[in-house]
C-alpha positions in Angstrom: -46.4 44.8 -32.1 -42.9 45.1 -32.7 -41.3 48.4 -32.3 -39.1 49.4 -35.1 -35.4 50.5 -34.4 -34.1 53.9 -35.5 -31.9 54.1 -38.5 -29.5 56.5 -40.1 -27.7 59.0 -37.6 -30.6 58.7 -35.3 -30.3 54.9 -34.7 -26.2 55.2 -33.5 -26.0 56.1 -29.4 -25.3 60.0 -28.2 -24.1 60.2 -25.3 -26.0 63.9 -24.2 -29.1 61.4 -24.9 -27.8 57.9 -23.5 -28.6 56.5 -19.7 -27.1 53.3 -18.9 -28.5 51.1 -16.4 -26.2 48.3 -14.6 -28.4 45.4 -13.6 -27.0 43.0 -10.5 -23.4 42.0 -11.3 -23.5 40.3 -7.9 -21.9 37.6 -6.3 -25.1 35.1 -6.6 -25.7 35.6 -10.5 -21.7 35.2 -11.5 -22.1 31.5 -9.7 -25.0 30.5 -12.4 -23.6 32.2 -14.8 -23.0 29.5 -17.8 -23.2 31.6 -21.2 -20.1 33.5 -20.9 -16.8 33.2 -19.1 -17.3 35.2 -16.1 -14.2 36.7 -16.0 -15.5 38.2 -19.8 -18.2 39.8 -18.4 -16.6 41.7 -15.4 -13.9 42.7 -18.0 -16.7 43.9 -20.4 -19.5 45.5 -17.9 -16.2 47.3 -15.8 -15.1 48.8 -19.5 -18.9 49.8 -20.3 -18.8 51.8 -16.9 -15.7 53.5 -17.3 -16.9 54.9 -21.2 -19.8 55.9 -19.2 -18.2 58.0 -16.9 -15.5 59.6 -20.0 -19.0 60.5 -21.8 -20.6 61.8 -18.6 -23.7 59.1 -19.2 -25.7 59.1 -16.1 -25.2 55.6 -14.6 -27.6 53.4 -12.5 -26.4 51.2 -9.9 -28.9 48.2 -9.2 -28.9 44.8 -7.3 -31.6 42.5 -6.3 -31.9 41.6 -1.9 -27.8 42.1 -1.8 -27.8 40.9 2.1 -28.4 37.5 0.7 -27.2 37.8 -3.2 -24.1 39.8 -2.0 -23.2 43.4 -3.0 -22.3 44.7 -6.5 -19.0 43.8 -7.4 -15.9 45.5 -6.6 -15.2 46.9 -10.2 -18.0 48.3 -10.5 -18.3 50.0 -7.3 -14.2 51.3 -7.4 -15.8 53.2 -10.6 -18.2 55.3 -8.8 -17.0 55.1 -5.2 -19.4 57.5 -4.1 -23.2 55.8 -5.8 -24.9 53.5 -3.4 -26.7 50.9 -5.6 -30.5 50.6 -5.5 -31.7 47.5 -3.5 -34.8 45.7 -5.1 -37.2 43.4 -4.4 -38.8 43.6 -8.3 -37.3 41.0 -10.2 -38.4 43.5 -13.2 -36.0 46.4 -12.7 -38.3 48.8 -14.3 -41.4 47.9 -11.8 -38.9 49.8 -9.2 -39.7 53.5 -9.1 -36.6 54.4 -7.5 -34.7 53.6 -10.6 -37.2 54.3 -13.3 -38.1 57.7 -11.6 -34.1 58.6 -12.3 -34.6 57.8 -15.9 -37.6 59.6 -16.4 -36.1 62.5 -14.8 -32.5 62.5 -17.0 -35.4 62.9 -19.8 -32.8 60.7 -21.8 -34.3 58.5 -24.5 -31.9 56.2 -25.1 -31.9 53.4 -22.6 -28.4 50.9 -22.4 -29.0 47.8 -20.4 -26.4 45.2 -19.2 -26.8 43.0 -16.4 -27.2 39.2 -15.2 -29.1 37.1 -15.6 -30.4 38.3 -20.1 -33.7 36.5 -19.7 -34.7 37.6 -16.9 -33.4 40.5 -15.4 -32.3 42.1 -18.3 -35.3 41.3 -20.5 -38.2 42.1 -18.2 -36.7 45.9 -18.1 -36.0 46.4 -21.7 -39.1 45.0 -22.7 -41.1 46.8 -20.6 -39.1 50.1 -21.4 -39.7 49.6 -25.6 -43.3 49.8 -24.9 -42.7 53.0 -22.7 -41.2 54.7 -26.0 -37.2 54.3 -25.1 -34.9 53.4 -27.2 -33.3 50.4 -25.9 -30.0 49.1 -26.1 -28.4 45.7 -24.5 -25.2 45.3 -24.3 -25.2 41.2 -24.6 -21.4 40.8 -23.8 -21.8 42.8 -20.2 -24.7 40.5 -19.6 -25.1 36.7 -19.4 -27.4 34.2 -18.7 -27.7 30.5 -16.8 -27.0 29.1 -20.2 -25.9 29.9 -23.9 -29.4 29.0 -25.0 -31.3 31.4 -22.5 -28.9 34.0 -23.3 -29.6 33.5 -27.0 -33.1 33.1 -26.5 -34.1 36.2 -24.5 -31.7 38.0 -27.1 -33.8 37.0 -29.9 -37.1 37.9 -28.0 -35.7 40.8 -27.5 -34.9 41.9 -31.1 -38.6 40.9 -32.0 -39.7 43.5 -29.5 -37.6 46.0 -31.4 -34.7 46.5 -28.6 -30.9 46.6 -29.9 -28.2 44.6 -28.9 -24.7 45.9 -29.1 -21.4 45.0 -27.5 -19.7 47.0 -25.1 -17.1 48.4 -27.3 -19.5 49.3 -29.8 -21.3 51.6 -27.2 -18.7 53.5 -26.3 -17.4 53.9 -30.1 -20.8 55.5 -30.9 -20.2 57.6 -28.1 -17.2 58.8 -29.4 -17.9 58.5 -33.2 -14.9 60.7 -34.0 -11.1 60.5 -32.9 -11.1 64.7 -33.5 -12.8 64.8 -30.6 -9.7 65.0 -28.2 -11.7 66.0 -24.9 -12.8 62.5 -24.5 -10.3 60.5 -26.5 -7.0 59.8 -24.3 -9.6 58.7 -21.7 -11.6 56.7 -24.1 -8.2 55.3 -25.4 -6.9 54.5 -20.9 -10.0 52.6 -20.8 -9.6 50.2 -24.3 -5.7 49.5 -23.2 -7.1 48.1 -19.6 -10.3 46.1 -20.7 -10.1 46.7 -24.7 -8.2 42.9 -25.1 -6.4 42.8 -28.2 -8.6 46.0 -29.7 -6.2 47.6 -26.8 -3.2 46.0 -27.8 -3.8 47.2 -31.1 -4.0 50.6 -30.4 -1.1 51.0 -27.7 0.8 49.5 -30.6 -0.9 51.9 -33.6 0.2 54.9 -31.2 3.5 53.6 -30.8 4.1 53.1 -34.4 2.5 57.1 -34.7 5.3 58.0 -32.3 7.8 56.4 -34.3 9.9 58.7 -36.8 10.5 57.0 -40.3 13.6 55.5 -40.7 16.4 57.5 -42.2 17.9 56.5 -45.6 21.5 55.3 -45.4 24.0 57.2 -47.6 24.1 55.7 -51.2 20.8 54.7 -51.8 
């Protein structure tokens, strides 16, 4: 049976209730990858991790036998120098202990998944995480699949299993929800100008505008 996503307040992200879980991002997915433009993805799953880290959202790490699929890329790792990701041999992410038991811990409800390859890797965990009473987010532009079908397939199984899917800048907007909130904004805003695109653009350009006095009547008119 199909679990039925939150709505009102309760159905947009907080980040004191958010856990994000990174999914391998490694050299041996990226060469399969087909559904998105690679480059897209490292842009968009880089960004993701850096609003996690403004927010303070606990953020898991994970790769799949790295000595042979390679290690998790460099982006990711430069944003939290200091986390060694969790090495699997589960396909399923969530059969692991050693990253479920760090969920279960954070006693965070709200689960946000990204990672390579969406019908596989990404759907076996969020799946399997719905039934478990989380409410589960993926974020379908920091993931992608072998193809733009199985991408848009395990999307739409997915959403009949009652799991989310958001984009990246939509997360961290949630997380935000209010530009009054000046503790996290500047950050927020570092982190849209360097993977934000032309959301970015548009805001360095909004500020500068801000920071622009109105021009000055000439005399006579």
């Amino acid at each position: 049976m199909s679990k039925k996503p939150k709505t009102g307040l309760e159905g947009l992200l907080r980040p004191e209730d958010s856990i994000l879980v990174l999914i391998d991002h490694q050299p041996y997915q990226f060469t399969n990858l087909n559904s998105h433009e690679p480059t897209m993805v490292i842009n968009n799953v880089v960004g993701l991790a850096k609003g996690a880290k403004v927010f303070h959202v606990p953020t898991i790490l994970t790769t799949v036998i790295e000595d042979r699929g390679g290690f998790i890329i460099k982006g990711l790792q430069d944003v939290f120098p200091d986390q060694k990701p969790i090495n699997r041999t589960f396909i399923n992410t969530w059969e692991d202990p050693k990253v479920t038991d760090i969920v279960k811990e954070s006693g965070r409800k709200q689960l946000i998944i990204a990672g390579l390859w969406t019908e596989i890797c990404v759907a076996m965990p969020a799946i399997q995480a719905v039934g478990e009473d989380y409410d589960v987010f993926v974020v379908t532009d920091a993931s992608g699949s072998t193809s733009l079908e199985a991408h848009d397939m395990a999307v739409r199984r997915m959403v009949q299993a009652g799991i989310v899917p958001i984009n990246w800048i939509a997360v961290i907007s949630e997380w935000q929800r209010d530009w009054a909130r000046t503790e996290t904004a500047a950050e927020l805003s570092s982190v849209l100008f360097d993977h934000g695109g032309a959301s970015g653009v548009a805001l360095a350009w909004e500020l500068q505008l801000l920071a622009t006095p109105p021009p000055v009547a000439s005399k006579g008119h």
